[in-house]
Phi, psi and omega in degrees: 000093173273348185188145193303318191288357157301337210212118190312300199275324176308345200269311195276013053050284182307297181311332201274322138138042181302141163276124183256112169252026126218173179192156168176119185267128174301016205061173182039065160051067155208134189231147175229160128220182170228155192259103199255129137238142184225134181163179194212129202178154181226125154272169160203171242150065150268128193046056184319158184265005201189150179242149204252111161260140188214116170304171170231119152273004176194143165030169172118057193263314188286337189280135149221151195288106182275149201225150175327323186251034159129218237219106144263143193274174127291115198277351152111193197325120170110359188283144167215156196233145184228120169239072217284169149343148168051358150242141215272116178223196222217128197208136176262124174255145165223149168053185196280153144225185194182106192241129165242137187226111135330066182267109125326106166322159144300297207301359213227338165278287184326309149264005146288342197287289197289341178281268204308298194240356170054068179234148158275147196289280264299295244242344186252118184237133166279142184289163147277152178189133217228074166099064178228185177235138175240152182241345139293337173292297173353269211301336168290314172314322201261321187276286169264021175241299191261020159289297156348148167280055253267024163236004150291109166348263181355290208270346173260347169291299210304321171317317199272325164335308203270358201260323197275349158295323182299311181271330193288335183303302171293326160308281170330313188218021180227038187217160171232130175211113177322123173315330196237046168279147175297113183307164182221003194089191163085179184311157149255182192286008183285299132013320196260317182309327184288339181285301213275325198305336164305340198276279169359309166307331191276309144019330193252335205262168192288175166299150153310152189272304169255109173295048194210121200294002188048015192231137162235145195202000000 
């Protein structure tokens, strides 16, 4: 990942002329921002290069998702999209929103896949998936992410921590994989538990009074 304006859903965001009010990349093939949109719009994310997870933190009631047999909606703040690589899909936008978007590298999936779970990636697929909830992703995105400075050392370590928490989540429980993958080496699962036990940490802390990271970088 060299640079944000590298990666097919930041650009196309960026092109349509969505207000970006923070960005920042965080290491290990991971980038986060968030999206202020208001607006009446037909999207597409075709064969995005990277894969995107995404919050709605305000409104987005008006949005949905096109699917083979039509259109799923959006249930508006708290809703979350799982968009893997290389698929391409389609979104009806209406009315306001305010998004925090997770970009994930392959190759930064890929070696978690094999660090976390001593799996081959080949053999490991992140599911697609639209408006559905994890109430722990929630609460690390709202607490230990977008409180944070996201252009101070510091505070972009504990950001990629809680981000890299983000993926052993999505690993664990947004991927389809065979019982009988093969080891590659890399950690073992105590190793991947000790990954997720970051998200779990976060857990105690309060919420933000206001949901806005203030920083663009």
């Amino acid at each position: 990942m060299t640079s944000l304006s590298d990666l097919t859903v930041f650009r196309c965001l960026r092109d349509a002329g969505v207000s970006l009010q923070a960005s920042a990349q965080i290491g290990d093939g991971l980038a986060i921002a968030v999206w202020d949109r208001n607006e009446t719009a037909f999207t597409r994310y075709d064969t995005p290069n990277h894969h995107t997870l995404s919050l709605y933190l305000e409104h987005g009631m008006g949005f949905r998702k096109r699917l083979d047999g039509g259109w799923k909606c959006s249930n508006g703040a708290g809703d979350l999209c799982l968009m893997p690589a290389r698929a391409t899909s389609d979104w009806d936008v209406n009315g306001p929103v305010r998004m925090f978007h997770l970009y994930i590298a392959p190759q930064a999936f890929d070696r978690a896949t094999c660090e976390m779970f001593d799996m081959d990636p080949a053999r490991v697929t992140l599911r697609e998936d639209a408006y559905f909830r994890d109430g722990r992703i929630e609460d690390v995105v709202r607490s230990a992410i977008l409180p944070l400075h996201w252009a101070l050392p510091a505070d972009r370590v504990a950001v990629s921590q809680a981000a890299t928490g983000l993926v052993a989540r999505l690993l664990a429980h947004m991927t389809d994989r065979r019982p009988d993958l093969p080891r590659r080496g890399g950690l073992s699962m105590a190793a991947f538990r000790r990954v997720e036990a970051l998200v779990d940490a976060h857990m105690d802390r309060p919420h933000p009074s206001t949901i806005w990271p203030g920083r663009r970088g």
